[in-house]
Residue, then its C-alpha position, 0 to 999 in steps of 0.5 A: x467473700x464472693x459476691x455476684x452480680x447479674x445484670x441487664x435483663x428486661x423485657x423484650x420482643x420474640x426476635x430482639x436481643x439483650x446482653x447480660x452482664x455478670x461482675x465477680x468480686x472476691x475472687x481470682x476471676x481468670x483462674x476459673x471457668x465460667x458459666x450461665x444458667x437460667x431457670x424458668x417457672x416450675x422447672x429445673x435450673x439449666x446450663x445456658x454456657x460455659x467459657x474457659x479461663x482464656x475466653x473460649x467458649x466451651x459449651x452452648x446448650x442445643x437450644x441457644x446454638x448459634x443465637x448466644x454468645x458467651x464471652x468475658x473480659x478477665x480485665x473487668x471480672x465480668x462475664x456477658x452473655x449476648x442473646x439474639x434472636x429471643x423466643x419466648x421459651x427463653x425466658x427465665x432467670x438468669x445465673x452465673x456462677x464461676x464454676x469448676x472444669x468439668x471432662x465433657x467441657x461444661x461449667x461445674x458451679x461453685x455455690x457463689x450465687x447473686x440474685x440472678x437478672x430476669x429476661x422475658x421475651x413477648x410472643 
């Protein structure tokens, strides 16, 4: 049985940073790609990242260039997402979901789901 578990969101300041991290069990952790997503109030879900099986970064959504970074350590079965720079439009919940290769280098999910971490950034 797959399980997922988000953590380290929180409340923060416009301009401060969090690390989100995400554990993986009951799954061969760096056979699959994977990937953070967020989704806000009344909107659609969103890919955030996607980070291939040996650690490179294969997407970043425009609106996190350069203040995200995705990474992970295949050791651990964990996933992190350092978030600099927030903005208020970055608040939302946070996903991930080991996810499958996709052609145009985004994370295609598996439908293994955890409860996501809330992130909420203070104008």
């Amino acid at each position: 049985q797959v399980q997922v578990v988000e953590s380290g969101g929180g409340l923060v300041q416009a301009g401060g940073s969090l690390t989100l991290s995400c554990t993986v069990f009951g799954l061969t952790f760096d056979n699959n790609r994977m990937g953070w997503f967020r989704q806000a109030p009344g909107k659609e879900r969103e890919e955030v990242a996607c980070i291939r099986w040996n650690g490179i970064p294969s997407y970043y959504a425009d609106s996190v260039k350069g203040r995200f970074t995705i990474s992970r350590d295949n050791a651990k079965n964990t996933l992190y997402l350092q978030m600099n720079s927030l903005k208020p439009e970055d608040t939302a919940m946070y996903y991930c979901a080991p996810s499958r290769y996709s052609s145009d280098g985004r994370c295609v999910p598996y439908n293994y789901w955890g409860q996501g971490t809330q992130v909420t950034v203070s104008s």
